[in-house]
C-alpha positions in Angstrom: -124.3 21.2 23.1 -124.1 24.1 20.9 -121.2 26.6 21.1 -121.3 29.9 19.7 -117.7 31.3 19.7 -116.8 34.5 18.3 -112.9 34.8 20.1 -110.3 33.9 17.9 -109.9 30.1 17.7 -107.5 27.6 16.0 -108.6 24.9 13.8 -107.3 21.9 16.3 -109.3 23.3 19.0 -112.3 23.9 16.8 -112.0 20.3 16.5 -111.8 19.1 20.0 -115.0 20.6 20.6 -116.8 19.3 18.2 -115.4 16.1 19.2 -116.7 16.3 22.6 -119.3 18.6 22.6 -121.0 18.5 19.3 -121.6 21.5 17.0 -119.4 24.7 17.3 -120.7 27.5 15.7 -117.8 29.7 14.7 -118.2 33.6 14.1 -115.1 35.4 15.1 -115.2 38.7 15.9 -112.2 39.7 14.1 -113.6 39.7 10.4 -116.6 41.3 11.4 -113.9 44.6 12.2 -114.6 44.9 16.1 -116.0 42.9 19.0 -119.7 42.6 18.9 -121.7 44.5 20.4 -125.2 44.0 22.9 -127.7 44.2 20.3 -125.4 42.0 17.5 -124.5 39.6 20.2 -127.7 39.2 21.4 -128.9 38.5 17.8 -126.1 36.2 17.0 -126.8 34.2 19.5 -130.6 33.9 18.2 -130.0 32.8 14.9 -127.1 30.3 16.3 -129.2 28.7 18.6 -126.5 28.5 21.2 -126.4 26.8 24.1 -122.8 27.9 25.5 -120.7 30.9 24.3 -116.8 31.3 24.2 -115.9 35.2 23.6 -113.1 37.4 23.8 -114.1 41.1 24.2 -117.9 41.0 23.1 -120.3 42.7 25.2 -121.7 40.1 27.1 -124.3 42.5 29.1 -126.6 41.3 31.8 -129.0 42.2 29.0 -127.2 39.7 26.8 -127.3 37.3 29.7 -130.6 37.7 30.9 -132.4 37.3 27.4 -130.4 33.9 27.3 -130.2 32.6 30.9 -130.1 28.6 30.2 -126.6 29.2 28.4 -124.6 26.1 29.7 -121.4 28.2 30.3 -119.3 31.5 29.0 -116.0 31.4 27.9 -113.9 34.5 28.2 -110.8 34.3 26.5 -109.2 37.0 28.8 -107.3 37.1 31.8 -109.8 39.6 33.3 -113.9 38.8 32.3 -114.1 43.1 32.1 -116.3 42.4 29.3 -118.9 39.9 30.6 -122.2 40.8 33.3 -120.6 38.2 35.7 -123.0 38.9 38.2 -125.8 38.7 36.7 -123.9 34.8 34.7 -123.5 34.0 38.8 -127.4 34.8 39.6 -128.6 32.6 36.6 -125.9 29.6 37.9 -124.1 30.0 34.7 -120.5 28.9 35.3 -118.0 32.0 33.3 -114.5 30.8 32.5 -111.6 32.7 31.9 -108.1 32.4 30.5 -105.5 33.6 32.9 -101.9 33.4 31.9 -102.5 33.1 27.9 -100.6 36.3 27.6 -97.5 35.4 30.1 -94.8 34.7 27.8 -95.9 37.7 25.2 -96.0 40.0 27.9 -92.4 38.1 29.6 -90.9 38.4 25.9 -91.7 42.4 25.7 -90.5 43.0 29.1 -87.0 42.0 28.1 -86.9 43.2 25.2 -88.2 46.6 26.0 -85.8 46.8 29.6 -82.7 46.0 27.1 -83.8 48.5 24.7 -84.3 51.2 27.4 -80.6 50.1 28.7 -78.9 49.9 25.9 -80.2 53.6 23.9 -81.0 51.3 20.8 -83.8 53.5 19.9 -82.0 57.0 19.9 -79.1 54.6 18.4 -81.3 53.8 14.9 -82.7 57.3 15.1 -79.0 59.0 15.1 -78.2 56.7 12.5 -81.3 56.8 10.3 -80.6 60.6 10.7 -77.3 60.2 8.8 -75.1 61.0 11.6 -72.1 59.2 10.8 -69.4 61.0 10.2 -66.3 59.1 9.2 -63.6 58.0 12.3 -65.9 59.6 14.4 -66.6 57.5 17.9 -70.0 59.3 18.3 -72.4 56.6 18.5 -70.2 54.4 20.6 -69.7 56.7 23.6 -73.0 58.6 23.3 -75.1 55.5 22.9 -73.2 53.6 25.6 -76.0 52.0 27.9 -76.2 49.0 30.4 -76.3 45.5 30.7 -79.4 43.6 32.0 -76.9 41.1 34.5 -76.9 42.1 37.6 -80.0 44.2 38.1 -82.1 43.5 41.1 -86.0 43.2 38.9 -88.6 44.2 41.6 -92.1 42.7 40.8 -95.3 44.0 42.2 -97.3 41.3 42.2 -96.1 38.4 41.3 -98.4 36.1 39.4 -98.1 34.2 36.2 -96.2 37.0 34.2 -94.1 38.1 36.6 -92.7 34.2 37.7 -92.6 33.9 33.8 -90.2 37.1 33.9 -88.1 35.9 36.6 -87.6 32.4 34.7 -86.5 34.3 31.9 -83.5 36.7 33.5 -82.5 34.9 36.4 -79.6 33.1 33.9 -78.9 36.7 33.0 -77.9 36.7 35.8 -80.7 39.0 37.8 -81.6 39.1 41.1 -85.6 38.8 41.7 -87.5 40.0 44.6 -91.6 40.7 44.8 -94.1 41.9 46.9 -97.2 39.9 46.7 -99.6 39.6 50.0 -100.9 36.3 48.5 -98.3 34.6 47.7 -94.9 32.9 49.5 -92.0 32.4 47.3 -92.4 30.0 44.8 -88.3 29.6 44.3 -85.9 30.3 47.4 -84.2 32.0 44.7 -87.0 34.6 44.7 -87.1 37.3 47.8 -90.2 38.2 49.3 -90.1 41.3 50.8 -92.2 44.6 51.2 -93.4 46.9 49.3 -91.4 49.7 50.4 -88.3 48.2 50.3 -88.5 46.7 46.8 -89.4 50.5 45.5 -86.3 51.7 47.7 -83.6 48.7 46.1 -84.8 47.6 43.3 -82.9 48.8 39.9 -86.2 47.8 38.2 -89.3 48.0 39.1 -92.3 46.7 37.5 -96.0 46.2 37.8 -97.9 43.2 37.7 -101.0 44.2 39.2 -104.9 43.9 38.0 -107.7 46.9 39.2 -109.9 45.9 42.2 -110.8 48.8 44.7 -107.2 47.9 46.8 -104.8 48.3 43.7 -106.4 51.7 42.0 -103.7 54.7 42.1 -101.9 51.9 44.8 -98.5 53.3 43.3 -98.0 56.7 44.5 -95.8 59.6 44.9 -95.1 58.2 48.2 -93.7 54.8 46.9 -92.0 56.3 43.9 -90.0 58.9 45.9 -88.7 55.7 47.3 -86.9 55.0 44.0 -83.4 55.3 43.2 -82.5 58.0 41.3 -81.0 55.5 38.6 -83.6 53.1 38.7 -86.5 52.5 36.0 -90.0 51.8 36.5 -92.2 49.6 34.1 -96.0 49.2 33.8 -97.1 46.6 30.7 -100.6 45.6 33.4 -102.8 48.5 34.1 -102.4 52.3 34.2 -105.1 52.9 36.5 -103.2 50.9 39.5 -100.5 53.9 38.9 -101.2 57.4 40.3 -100.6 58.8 36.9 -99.9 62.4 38.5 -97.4 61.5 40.8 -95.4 58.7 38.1 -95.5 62.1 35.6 -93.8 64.4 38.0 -91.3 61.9 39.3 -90.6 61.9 35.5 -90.3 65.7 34.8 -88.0 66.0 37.4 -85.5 63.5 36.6 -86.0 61.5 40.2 -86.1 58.2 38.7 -84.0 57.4 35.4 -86.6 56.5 33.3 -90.2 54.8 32.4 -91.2 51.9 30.4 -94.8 51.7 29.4 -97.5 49.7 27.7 -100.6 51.4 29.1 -102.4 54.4 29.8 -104.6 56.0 31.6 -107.0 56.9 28.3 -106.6 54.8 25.4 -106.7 56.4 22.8 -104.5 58.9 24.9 -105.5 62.1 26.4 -102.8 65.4 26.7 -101.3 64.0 29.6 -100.6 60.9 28.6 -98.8 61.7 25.8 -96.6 64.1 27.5 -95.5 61.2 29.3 -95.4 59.5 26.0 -93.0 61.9 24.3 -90.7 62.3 27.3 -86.9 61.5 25.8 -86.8 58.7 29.0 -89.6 57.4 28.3 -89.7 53.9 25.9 -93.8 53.6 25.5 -95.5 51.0 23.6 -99.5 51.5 22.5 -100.9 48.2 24.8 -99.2 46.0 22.9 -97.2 43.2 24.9 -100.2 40.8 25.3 -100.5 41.3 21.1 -99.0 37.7 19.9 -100.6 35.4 17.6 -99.8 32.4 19.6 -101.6 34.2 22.8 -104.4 33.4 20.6 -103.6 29.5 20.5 -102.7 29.6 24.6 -106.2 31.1 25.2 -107.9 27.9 22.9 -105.6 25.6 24.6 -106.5 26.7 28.5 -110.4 27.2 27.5 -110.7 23.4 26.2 -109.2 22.3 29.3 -111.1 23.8 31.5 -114.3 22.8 29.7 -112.7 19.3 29.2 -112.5 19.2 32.8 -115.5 20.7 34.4 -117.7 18.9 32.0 -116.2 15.7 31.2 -114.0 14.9 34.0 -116.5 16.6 36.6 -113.9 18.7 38.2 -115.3 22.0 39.7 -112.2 23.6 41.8 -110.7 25.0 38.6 -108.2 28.0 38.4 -110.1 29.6 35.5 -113.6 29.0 37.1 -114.6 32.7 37.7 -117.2 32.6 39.7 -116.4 30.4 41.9 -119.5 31.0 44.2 -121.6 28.9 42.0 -119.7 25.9 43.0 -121.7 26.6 46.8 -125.2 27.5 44.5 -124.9 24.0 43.4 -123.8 22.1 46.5 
């Protein structure tokens, strides 16, 4: 088999495909300066002669798809195949593979880092002092920088899959105490409270989001869930802006009823007006979409690819995790 992949790939897994597949073809997209679009994908995949492709945020159109419909497989080195005409992939009985989880611990890692920030003032802290500020025996920066510890704090996850039990692995030693609300999912830990949705938004001191878009989540967080808030508590998006009624999250915000925000995504990206008055709002610790951004995510997303292809085509095992379409699996029965 012949694999075109233009996601970012490390050598050792280069290798292991080659090893058990034959050639790999490999043309990431990262050199060429952005992902490739319809018409260069389309004509990348020409010269290449591929028989299988392995991308990351190409656009794999139905057009793409349709032009090559005996591809083997695609590979989409995401979480969520946004990019890729699954659809039309299913139609065709072309199995699409994803990568869910290769981002956990990046996005686990920013969370704490970012919450402790927030807590602690360490931002205004380097900006007073950059500033020049100090003024000798003063105790300035000690009492007006005083913030809070992370122990203690009850972390309220929305959803609770990969990255938000990777989260709760990470501060429960703290210690924290975890709850979630997640209709598809019983507790994985007894240490970890199930509850509802309107009770972890009314005692939670943190709560944060861990939801992907479908037609149930969009604009899902409301006025009505984050007037359930305490007035000290601090609400954290790093999954997807549009699951948050941006309206309501920006007036909770102007009028002090929540303490503060921490944020990784936006409603437009680059960001409109609003956005960035959210953005520049003192309480407000935002971050441009950045907490999935790790090198190593790059070597997760090779590692969980190979062993899904490992294992649908060498081991013959169909009911993967990472199998997309799954409906193909009754196509082929």
């Amino acid at each position: 088999m012949r694999i075109l992949i233009t996601a970012p790939y490390h050598e050792k897994a280069l290798q292991q495909l080659q090893e058990t597949f034959g050639e790999v073809i490999y043309k990431p997209w990262k050199p060429h300066g952005r992902a490739y679009n319809e018409q260069e994908l389309t004509a990348l995949l020409a010269q290449t002669k591929a028989e299988a492709l392995i991308t990351e945020h190409d656009q794999v159109t139905e057009q793409v798809i349709t032009t090559y419909p005996d591809l083997q497989f695609i590979g989409v080195c995401r979480g969520t195949p946004s990019n890729v005409a699954v659809a039309t992939a299913t139609a065709l009985d072309i199995p699409v593979f994803n990568t869910p989880a290769r981002n956990a611990q990046a996005v686990a890692e920013m969370f704490v880092a970012n919450v402790i920030t927030f807590l602690r003032h360490t931002m205004a802290g380097c900006a007073w002092l950059e500033g020049e500020n100090w003024e000798a025996g003063a105790h300035t920066s000690y009492l007006q920088f005083k913030g809070n510890e992370l122990a203690g704090k009850t972390i309220g996850m929305v959803g609770f899959g990969a990255i938000g039990q990777r989260i709760a692995e990470m501060v429960r030693c703290y210690p924290c105490a975890i709850q979630f609300y997640d209709p598809y999912l019983d507790s994985p830990d007894p240490d970890y409270r199930k509850t509802t949705l309107e009770e972890l938004f009314e005692t939670s001191d943190i709560v944060s989001i861990h939801l992907p878009v479908t037609a149930q989540t969009t604009h899902m967080i409301d006025a009505s869930l984050i007037a359930r808030m305490k007035p000290e508590a601090i609400f954290v998006n790093t999954a997807r802006a549009a699951v948050v009624k941006r309206e309501d999250l920006l007036d909770a915000l102007e009028n002090k009823r929540i303490r503060g925000a921490i944020l990784d995504v936006f409603d437009h990206e680059p960001p409109d007006e609003t956005d960035y008055k959210i953005i520049h709002m003192p309480h407000v610790l935002a971050t441009p979409h950045i907490a999935g951004a790790t090198f190593e995510v790059e070597d997760h997303h090779a590692d969980i690819m190979n062993g899904a292809l490992q294992k649908w085509f060498v081991e013959g095992k169909k009911d993967l995790r990472q199998l997309v379409n799954r409906s193909i699996l009754t196509l082929q029965s």
